[in-house]
N, C-alpha and C positions, 0 to 999 in steps of 0.2 A: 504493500500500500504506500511503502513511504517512496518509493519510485515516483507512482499515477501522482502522487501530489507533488515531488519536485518537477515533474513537468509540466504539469496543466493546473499548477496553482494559479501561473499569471492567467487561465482562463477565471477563475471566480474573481480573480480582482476587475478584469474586464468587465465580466457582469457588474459589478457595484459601482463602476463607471457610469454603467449606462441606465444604471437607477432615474426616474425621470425627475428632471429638475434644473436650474440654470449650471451649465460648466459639469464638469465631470465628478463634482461635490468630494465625499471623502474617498471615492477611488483613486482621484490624483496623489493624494495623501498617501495615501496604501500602495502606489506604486512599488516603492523599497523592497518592500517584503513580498515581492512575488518571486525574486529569484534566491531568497535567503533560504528556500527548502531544497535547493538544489545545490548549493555553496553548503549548507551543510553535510549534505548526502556525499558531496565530493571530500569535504576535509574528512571525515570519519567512517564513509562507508567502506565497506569488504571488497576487497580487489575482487570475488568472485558475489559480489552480491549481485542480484536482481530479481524481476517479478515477470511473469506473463499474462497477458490482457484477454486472455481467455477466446471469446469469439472475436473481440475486437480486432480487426485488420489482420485476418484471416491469422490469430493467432500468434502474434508478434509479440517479443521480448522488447524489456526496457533492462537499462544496467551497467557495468563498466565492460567496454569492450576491450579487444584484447590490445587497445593502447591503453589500458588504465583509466587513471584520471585524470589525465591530464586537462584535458578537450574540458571536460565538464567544469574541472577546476577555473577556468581561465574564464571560459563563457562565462558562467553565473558572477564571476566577480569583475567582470567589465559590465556585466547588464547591471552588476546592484550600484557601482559609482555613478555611471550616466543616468538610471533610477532617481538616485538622489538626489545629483547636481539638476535633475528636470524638474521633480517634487516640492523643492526646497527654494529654487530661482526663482526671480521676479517674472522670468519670460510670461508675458499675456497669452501668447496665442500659442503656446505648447499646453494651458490649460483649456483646452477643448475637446470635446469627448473625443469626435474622429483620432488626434492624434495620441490619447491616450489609449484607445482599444487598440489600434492599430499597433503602436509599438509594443504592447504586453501581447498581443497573437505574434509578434515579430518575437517577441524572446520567447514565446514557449514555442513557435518552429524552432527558433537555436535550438534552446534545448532540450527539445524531443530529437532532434537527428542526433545530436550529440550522444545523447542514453540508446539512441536505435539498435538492435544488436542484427537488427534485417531487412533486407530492399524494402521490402513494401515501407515500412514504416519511416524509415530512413528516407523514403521518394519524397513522403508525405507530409513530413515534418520541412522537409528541404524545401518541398514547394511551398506549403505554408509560410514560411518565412521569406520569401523570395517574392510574392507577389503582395504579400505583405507590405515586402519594407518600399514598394513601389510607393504608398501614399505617404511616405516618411520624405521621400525624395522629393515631390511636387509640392509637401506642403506648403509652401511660401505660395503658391500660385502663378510665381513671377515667371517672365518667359524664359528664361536660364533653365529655371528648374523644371518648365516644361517639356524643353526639347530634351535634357537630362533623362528627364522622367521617362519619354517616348523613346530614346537611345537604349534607356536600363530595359525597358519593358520590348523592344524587340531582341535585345539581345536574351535577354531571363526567359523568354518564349523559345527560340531555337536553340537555347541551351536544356532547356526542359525536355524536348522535345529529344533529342541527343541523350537525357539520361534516362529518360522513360523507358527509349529504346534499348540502351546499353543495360537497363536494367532487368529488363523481361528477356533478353536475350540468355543476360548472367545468369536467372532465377531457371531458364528454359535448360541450361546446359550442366546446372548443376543438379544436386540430389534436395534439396531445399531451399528455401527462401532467406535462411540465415547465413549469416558473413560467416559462419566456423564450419559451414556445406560449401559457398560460391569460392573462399580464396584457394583452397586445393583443388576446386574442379577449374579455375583460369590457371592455374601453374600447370595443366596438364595442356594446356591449349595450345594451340600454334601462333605463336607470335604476330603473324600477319592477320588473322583472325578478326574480322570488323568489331567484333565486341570492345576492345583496346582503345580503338581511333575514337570511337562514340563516346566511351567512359572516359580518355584522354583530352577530347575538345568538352566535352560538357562541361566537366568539372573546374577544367583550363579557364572558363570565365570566368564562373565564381570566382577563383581564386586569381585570377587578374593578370594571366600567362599572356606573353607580349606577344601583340599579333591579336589578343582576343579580348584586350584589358580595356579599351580609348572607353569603355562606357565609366567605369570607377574617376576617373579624371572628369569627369562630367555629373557624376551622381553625389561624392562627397562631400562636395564645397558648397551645395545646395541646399543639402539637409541639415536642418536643426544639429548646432552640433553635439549634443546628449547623442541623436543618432550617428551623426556622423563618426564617432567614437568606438560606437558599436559596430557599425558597417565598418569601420579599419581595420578592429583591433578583434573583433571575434566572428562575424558573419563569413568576411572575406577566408577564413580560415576552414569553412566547410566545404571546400572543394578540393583541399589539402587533406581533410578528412575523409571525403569521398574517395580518391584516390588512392589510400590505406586500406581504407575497407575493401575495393573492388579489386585494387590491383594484388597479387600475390607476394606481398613486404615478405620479406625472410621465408617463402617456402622458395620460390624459385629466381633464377638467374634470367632476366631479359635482356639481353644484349644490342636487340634493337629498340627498345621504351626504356631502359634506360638512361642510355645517350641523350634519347631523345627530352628527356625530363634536366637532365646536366644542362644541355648545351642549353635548351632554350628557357631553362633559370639565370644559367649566366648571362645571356641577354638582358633577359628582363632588369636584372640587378643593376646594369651599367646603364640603363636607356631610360629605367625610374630616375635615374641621378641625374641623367644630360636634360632629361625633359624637366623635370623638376626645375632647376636651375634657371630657366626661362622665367619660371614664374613669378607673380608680384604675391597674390591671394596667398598668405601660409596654409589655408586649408588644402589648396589645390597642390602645393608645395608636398603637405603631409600625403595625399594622396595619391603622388609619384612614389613616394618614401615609401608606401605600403606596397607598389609593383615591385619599388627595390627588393623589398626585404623578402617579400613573396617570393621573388625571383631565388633569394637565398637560400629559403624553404626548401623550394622545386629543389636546386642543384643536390643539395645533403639527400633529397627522396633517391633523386634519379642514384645517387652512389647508392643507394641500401637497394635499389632496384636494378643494378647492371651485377652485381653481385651478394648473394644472398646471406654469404658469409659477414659480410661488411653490415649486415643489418645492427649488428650487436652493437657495432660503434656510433654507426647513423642514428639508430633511435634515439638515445638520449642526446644526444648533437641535436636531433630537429625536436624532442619535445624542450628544451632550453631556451631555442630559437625561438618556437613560439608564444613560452610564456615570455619572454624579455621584450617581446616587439608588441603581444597584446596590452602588458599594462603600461609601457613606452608610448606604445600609441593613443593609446588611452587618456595619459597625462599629456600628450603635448596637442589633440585635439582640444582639450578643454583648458587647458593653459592658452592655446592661442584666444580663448576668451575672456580667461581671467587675465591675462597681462594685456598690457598695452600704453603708450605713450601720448602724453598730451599734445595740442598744438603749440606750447610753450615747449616742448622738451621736457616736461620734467617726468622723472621716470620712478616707479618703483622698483627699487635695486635689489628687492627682498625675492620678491615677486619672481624677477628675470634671473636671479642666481638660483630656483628652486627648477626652472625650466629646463636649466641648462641640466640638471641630472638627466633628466629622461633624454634628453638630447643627445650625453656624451656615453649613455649607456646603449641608444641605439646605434651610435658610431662605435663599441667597444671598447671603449677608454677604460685605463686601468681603475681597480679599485670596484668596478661594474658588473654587472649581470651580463652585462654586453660580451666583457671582456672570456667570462668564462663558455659563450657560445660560441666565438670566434675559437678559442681556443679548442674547444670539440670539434668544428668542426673541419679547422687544419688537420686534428690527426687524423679524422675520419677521409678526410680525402689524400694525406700523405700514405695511407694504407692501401689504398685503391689506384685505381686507372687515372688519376687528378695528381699523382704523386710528382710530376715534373713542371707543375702550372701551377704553382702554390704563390706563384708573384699577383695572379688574376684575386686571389681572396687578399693578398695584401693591399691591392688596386680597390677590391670593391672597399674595403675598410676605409682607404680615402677621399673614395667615392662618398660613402656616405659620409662622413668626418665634413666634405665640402659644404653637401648638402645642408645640411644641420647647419654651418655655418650661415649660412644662406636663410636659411629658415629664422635665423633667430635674429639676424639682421631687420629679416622683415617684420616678424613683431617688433621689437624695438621702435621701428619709426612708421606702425603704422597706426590708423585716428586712435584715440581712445575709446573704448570700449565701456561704456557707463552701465550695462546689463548684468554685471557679475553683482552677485550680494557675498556679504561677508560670510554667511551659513556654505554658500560654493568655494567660496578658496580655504575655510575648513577640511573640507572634505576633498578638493585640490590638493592640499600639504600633504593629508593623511596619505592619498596615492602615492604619494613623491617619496612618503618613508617609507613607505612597503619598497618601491624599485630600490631605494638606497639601502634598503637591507637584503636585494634579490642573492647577492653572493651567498650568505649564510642559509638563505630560504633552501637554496641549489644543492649548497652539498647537504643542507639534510634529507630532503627528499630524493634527490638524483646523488645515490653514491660515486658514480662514475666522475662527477665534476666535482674541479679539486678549487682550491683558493687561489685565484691567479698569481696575486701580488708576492706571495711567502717565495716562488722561485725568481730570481732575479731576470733572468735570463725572458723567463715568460712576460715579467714586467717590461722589461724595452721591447718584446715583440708587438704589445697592444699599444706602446704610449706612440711609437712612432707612426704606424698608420695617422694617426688621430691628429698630432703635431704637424705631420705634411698636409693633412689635408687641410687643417683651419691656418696653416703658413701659406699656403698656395691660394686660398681665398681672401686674404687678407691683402697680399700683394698683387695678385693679377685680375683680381676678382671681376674687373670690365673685359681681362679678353677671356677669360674662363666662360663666362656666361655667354659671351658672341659666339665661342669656338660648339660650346655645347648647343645653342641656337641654330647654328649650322647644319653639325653634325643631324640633328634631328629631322629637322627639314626633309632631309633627305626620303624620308620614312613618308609614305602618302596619309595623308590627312582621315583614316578610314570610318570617321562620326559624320562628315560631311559626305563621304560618298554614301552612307546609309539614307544621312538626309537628302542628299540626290536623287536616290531611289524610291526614297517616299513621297516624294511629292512629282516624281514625275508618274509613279503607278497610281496616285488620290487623283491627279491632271486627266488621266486618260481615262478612268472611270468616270471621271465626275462631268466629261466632254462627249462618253461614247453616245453615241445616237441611238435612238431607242427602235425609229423606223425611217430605213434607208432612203424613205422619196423625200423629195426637196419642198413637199407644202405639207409633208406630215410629221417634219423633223423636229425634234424633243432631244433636251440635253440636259442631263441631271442635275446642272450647274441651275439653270434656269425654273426647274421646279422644285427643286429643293429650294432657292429662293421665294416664289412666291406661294408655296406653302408654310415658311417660317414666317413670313412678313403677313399673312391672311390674320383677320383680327380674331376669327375660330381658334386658329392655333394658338393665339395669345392668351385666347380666357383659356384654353383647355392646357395652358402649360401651367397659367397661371392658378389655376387650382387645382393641379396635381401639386405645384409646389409648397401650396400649405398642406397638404396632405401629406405629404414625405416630410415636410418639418418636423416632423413630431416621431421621426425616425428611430429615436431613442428608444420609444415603446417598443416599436418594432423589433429593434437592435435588442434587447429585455429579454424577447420573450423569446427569441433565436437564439442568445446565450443559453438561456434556460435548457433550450430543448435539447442544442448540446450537449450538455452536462447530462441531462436527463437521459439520452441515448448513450452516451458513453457509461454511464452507468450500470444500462440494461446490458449494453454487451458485455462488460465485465464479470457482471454478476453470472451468464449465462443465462440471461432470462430468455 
C-alpha cells in the first residue's frame, strides 16, 4: 500500500485542488506533501520492496527497480523543493487550479514511471507526464511559449509514438510484460533488430540527444520556473531511464548501440556548451547545460553498453552523474530567480557566492559532488574503448567550467528580479547545503566513490579543468562566444524547419478546394471564417463558455472517479 500512495498521493492533492471555490484554496498549500511519500519510501524503503496492483494495468508492479533508488531518490526530492518554492512564492498566476493539477498529474507521471517495474505501466506513467507537462510549458500564454508548447507537443507525439511501438514490440518478443522478462529476451536479439532504433530515438528526446533535443531549448525558458526545474533536473532524466530499462545494461555486449550512445553523448556534451554560450536568457543558458550534461549521461550508458563487463564501473559513475546534475540543476534554475542585480548595480554578494556552489559542482571543481562524478567516470572510460580520449572528458570539464562562467555573468547583470520572497531563498540555501554536502552524501551511499580532495594528485586533476575554463572566459570571452556562435550555425536550424512544415501543411489544408468547378469553389480559409464571425457562433461559444467555467466541478468529480476506479481494480473488484 505504501507504494499506491507514494505515487498517486499527488492525485488526492489534485482533487482538493479542484474543490470548488476561488484559486486552488488549500491544495496549493498541500502541494509539498505530495511527493514526501515517495522521498520517504526512497530514503528507507527495501532495495527488494514493492507491491502489485492487482487487475490494474493488466497486473503491473510498482517498487525499486533493479537500478535501486536512485531515480526515485532524486525525482521526489526535486518535485518537493520546486513544490515548495511554488506553494510558498508570491507568484499570482502559479496559484490557479489549471496549473496546480497539472503539475501534481506531472509529478505523479515522474513518479509512477520511476516505481514502474513494466512496459505497460512505465508507457503510462511516461505518457502521463509528458503530455502533462505540455500545459506547464504554455502556461504564460505568450507566443514564445506557444510555439515552444507546439515544438514540445509534436515532438512528445512522435516520440510517443516510437515508444508505444518499441514497447509492444519489447513486450511481443519477450516472455512478459516486466523489465526482469524484456532485458534478457533484447540481449538475445540481433543488434540491427528495429526494436533498438525505436527504443533509441524515443527515449533520445526525452532525454534531449542532439539531433533530437532543439525542443528543451525552447520548452524550458518558458515554463514557470518551479517547473522548469523539474523538467531539467528530473523529467528530462526519464529517457535515461527508459533506456536502462529497455536496453540490456550488464546482461549483454552491443557493439553497434553502444558506440552509438558514446559518440552521440559526446556530441551533445560539446554542442550544449557552444550553443549555450550564444545565449543572453540564463534559463535558456541552463537549458543547453542540461543537453550538456545529458550528453554526459549518454556517453558513461553507451561504455556500460558496448561492454557489459564495464557495467560495474559505469553504474555508479552514471547514478552520481545524475544525482549531482539533478539537484545542480535544481538550484541554479531557481537561483537564477532568487539572484539578480539592480539597475544601480548593487548586488547581493551572499546570494551570488551561494550560486556559485551548484555552478562549480556542475563544472567538477574540487571539494564537489561534481568532482567525484568526473572522477568515476575517467576510470570508467580509462577501463574501456575511451581509454586513449581521456583529453575529450578533460575538454568537456572546461567546457562546462566556461559555460557556468557565462551563466553566472548573466545573472549578475541581468534586471532584478522582485518575485522571490524571503520563505524561497530559505529553502534556496537549504538546497545549496544539501549539494555542498553531496561528497559525504556519495561515499555513504555509493561505496565505490571515494573523497576526491584526500588524494592530491586527484585534487589538481578536477581544479585544472575548472581554472582553464573560467581563465579562458575571462580573457577571451568576446571571441569564445563569436567562435562558438559560428561553430553552431553550422548545424540547420531544425525548430524552424518543423515550423516550416507546419504551417505550410495548416496552408494547404486550410486552401484545398472542396469542389473542383470555378462557381462552386469553397476554401476552408473562407468558411471557417464566416462561420467564426456569424453572430450564432458567438452566443453558442459564448454560453458554452460559462458553462465550462465552472470546470472545477467537473475536474471534482473526474478526480473522484479516478480514484474510485483505481480503487476497484486494486481491490479486485
Amino acid at each position: 500500500m505504501i507504494w499506491i500512495t507514494a505515487v498517486f498521493f499527488p492525485l488526492l492533492i489534485a482533487a482538493v485542488c479542484l474543490v470548488p471555490g476561488p484559486g486552488p484554496g488549500a491544495g496549493f498549500r498541500l502541494m509539498p506533501l505530495a511527493p514526501l511519500p515517495a522521498l520517504f519510501l526512497a530514503v528507507t524503503g527495501d532495495a527488494s520492496s514493492g507491491t502489485g496492483l492487482g487487475n490494474f494495468l493488466l497486473q503491473s508492479e510498482l517498487g525499486f527497480g533493479p537500478f535501486g533508488n536512485t531515480f526515485l531518490l532524486i525525482t521526489s526530492l526535486t518535485w518537493l523543493v520546486s513544490a515548495l518554492f511554488t506553494s510558498l512564492g508570491p507568484q499570482s498566476t502559479l496559484k490557479s487550479k489549471s496549473f496546480c493539477v497539472m503539475f501534481l498529474l506531472t509529478m505523479c507521471g515522474n513518479l509512477g514511471l520511476v516505481a514502474a517495474r513494466d512496459a505497460i505501466s512505465f508507457y503510462t506513467f511516461f505518457a502521463l507526464m509528458t503530455f502533462c507537462a505540455f500545459s506547464l510549458v504554455v502556461h504564460s500564454g505568450k507566443d514564445p511559449a506557444l510555439r515552444a508548447g507546439r515544438i514540445y507537443l509534436i515532438m512528445a507525439v512522435l516520440g510517443e509514438g516510437l515508444l508505444i511501438a518499441g514497447s509492444i514490440t519489447a513486450v511481443y518478443l519477450s516472455p512478459g510484460h516486466y523489465f526482469s522478462d524484456i532485458a534478457p529476451a533484447m540481449a538475445g536479439l540481433s543488434e540491427t533488430h528495429p526494436v533498438f532504433l525505436m527504443l533509441f530515438a524515443g527515449f533520445g528526446i526525452k532525454a534531449g540527444l542532439i539531433f533530437l533535443h532543439f525542443w528543451l531549448p525552447l520548452a524550458h525558458p518558458v515554463a514557470p520556473t518551479p517547473a522548469s526545474a523539474v523538467l531539467s533536473a528530473s523529467m528530462i532524466k526519464a529517457g535515461l531511464l527508459g533506456w536502462m530499462n529497455f536496453f540490456p545494461v550488464g546482461l549483454a555486449s552491443l557493439n553497434s548501440w553502444g558506440p552509438a550512445f558514446a559518440i552521440l553523448g559526446l556530441g551533445g556534451a560539446f554542442f550544449g556548451v557552444m550553443a549555450g554560450l550564444r545565449e543572453k536568457d540564463p534559463k535558456i543558458i541552463l537549458a543547453y547545460s542540461s543537453i550538456s550534461q545529458m550528453g554526459l549521461m549518454t556517453f558513461c550508458l553507451g561504455i556500460g553498453v558496448i561492454d557489459r563487463e564495464l557495467w560495474i564501473m559505469a553504474g555508479p559513475a552514471l547514478y552520481i552523474l545524475v544525482f549531482n546534475h539533478a539537484l545542480s540543476k535544481s538550484a541554479l534554475f531557481l537561483g537564477a530567480t532568487v539572484v539578480g542585480t539592480g539597475a544601480s548595480g548593487s548586488k547581493n554578494y551572499l546570494l551570488i557566492i551561494l550560486l556559485a556552489v551548484p555552478a562549480l559542482t556542475l563544472a567538477g571543481a574540487p571539494f564537489t559532488g561534481g568532482a567525484q562524478a568526473k572522477f568515476l567516470l575517467k576510470e570508467t572510460a580509462l577501463a574501456g574503448f575511451f581509454s586513449e580520449f581521456l583529453f575529450i572528458l578533460f575538454l568537456s570539464s572546461l567546457f562546462t567550467a566556461l559555460l557556468m562562467a557565462h551563466f553566472m555573468r548573466q545573472v549578475i547583470i541581468m534586471k532584478k528580479n522582485n518575485q522571490s520572497a524571503s520563505i524561497q531563498k530559505i529553502i534556496w540555501s537549504c538546497l545549496i547545503i544539501i549539494i555542498f554536502c553531496l561528497p559525504w552524501i556519495f561515499h555513504v551511499i555509493y561505496q565505490e566513490s571515494r573523497i576526491v580532495w584526500m588524494d592530491s594528485g586527484l585534487f589538481l586533476s578536477s581544479l585544472w579543468p575548472v581554472l582553464s575554463g573560467f581563465a579562458v572566459y575571462l580573457l577571451l570571452r568576446t571571441r569564445v562566444i563569436t567562435a562558438a556562435g559560428k561553430t553552431v550555425n553550422f548545424l540547420p536550424d531544425l525548430a524552424g524547419i518543423i515550423d516550416r512544415i507546419w504551417y505550410h501543411f495548416n496552408d494547404r489544408i486550410r486552401q484545398y478546394g472542396v469542389l473542383e468547378s470555378n462557381w462552386g469553389r469553397m476554401n476552408f480559409a473562407w468558411l471557417t471564417d464566416q462561420l467564426v464571425e456569424s453572430k450564432s457562433a458567438r452566443q453558442i461559444s459564448g454560453d458554452l463558455e460559462l458553462r465550462i467555467s465552472a470546470w472545477s466541478i467537473f475536474g471534482l468529480f473526474f478526480m473522484l472517479l479516478i480514484i474510485i476506479f483505481t480503487l476497484l481494480a486494486l481491490t479486485g473488484v
